[in-house]
N, C-alpha and C positions, 0 to 999 in steps of 0.2 A: 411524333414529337410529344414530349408532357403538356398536360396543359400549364399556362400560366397559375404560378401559386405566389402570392404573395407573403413577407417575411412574417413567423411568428410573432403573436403580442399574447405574454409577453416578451421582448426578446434574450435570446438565451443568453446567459453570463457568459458562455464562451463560444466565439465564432467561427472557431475551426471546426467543428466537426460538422457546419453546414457548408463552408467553405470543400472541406472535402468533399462531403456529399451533389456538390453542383461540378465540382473537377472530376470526382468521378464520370457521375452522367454525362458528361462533357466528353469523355473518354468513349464510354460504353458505347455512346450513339454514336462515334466517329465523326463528330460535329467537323465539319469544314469549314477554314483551309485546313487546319490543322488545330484540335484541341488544345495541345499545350502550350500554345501561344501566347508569346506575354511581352507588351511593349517595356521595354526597359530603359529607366530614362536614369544618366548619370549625369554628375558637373564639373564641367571643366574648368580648364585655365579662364581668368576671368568670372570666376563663377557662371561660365557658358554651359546653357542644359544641351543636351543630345538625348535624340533615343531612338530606337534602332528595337524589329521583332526577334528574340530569342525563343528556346524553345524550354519548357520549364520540367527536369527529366524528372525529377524528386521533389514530393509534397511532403514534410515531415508533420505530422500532424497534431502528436506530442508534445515537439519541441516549440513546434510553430515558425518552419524556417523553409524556405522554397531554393532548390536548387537548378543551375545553369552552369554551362562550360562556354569555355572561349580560349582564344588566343591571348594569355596574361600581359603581350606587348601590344596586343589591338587598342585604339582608342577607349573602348568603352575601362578596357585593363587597366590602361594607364592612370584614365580617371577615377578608379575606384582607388586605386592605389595612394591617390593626392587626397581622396573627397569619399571614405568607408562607408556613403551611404545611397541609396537607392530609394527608385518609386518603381512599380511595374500595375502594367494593368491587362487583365484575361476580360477580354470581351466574346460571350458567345451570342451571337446575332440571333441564330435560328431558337434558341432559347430564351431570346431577352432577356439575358442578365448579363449582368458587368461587376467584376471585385478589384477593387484596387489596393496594395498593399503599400506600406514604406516604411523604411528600418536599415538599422545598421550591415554593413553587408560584410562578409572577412571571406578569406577561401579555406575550401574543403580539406578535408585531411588528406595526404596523399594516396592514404588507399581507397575511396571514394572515387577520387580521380582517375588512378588505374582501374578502378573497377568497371567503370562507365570506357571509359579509352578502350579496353579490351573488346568491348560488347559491341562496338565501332566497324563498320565495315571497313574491309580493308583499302578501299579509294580512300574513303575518310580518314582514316587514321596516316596514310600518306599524304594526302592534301595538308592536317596538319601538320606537319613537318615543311612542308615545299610553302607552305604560304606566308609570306609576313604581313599577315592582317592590318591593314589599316594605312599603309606603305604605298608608295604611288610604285606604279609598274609600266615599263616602256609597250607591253607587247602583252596578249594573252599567250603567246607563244613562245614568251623568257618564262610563264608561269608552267605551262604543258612539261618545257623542259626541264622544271625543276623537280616536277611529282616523276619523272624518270628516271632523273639521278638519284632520288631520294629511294623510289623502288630499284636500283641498280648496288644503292651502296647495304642495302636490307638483303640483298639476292632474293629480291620479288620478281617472280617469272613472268614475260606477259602473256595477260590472261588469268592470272593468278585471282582465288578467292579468300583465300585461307596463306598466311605466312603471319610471322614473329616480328611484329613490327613494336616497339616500346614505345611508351606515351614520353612527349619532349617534355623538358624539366619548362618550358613556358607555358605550357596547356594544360588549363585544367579546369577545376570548378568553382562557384561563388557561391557562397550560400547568405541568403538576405532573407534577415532574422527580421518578424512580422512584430512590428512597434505597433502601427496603424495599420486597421484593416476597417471597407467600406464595400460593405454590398450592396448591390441594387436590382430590383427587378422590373420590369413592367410592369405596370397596373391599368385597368380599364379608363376610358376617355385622358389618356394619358397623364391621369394623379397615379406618378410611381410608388413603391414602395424605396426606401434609402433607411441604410444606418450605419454609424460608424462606433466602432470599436477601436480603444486605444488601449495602452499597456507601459509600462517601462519593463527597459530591457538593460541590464549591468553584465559588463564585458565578464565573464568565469575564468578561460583562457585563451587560446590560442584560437579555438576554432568555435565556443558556444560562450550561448549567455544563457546569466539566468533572470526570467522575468518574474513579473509581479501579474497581480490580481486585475482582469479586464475592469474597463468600464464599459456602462454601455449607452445612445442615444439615439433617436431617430432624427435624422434629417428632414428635412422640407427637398421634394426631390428637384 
């Protein structure tokens, strides 16, 4: 494990590329449960939060926008679809550090979506289709039977690894453009390190923005 390092000073104008730099490491070391994990909170009816761990497949680092898939009818879907904005947060334990992000959220272009669907094992890519995410369900075994139908009506053989299965027109990806962004690390006798970073971001089209010039400040952790 790296040793604890605490955040440059002074801190840098732009905080992606330390951001990636802790995703990656995050990746490299195969930090457990799972590196790309990232609690994702959306708002519902009511202005009611929820949040629920997603898994974060694309770090744009460029653009400055983080990518996630789901079932476009699941709850978190629906809500995005009412409320285009997001919070998420990557905690890695065994490293003591935490980044939290929040910004405008739209979905991916269609080929992004296929691209990521294909790479998909083939259970996965049937489950999505056989699941209505978020949907009450009598039985796990009205569910069993529907990823059978779904490989029956594909001609998936059982046993099968490998078949042509297409990504459903309701699945696909969110990409949640980084407005605010807020790192943190551990520091000795518990004075952490903290700083946040903000930005505007003006919708371009359909699926980017274009932002503006970071600020930047330290926090009191």
């Amino acid at each position: 494990m790296p040793s604890i390092a605490l955040l440059p000073e002074p801190l840098p104008e732009n905080p992606l590329g330390l951001f990636g730099e802790w995703f990656q490491q995050a990746r490299t070391l195969n930090v457990q449960p799972n590196p790309d994990a990232m609690v994702l909170a959306t708002v519902g009816e009511h202005n009611t939060p929820s949040a629920r761990v997603v898994l974060c497949k694309r770090l744009n680092l460029d653009e400055g926008y983080a990518v996630f898939f789901t079932n476009h009818h699941s709850r978190k879907g629906r809500e995005l679809s009412q409320h285009a904005r997001a919070a998420a947060v990557f905690h890695w334990d065994s490293l003591n550090r935490q980044v939290r992000i929040e910004g405008p959220v739209v979905a991916s272009p269609a080929a992004e979506s296929d691209a990521y669907f294909a790479s998909r094992a083939l259970d996965s890519r049937l489950g999505a289709w056989a699941s209505k995410q978020s949907e009450p369900l009598d039985s796990r075994a009205t569910l069993v039977a529907s990823v059978q139908e779904i490989a029956a009506k594909f001609g998936v053989a059982p046993g099968a690894t490998q078949a042509q299965v297409p990504r459903p027109p309701h699945w696909g990806g969110f990409r949640l453009w980084i407005e605010t962004l807020e790192l943190w690390t551990e520091g000795p006798h518990r004075v952490h390190d903290r700083a946040l970073w903000n930005r505007t971001v003006q919708r371009h089209d359909e699926h980017t923005f274009k932002a503006g010039a970071w600020s930047a400040t330290r926090l009191n952790p």
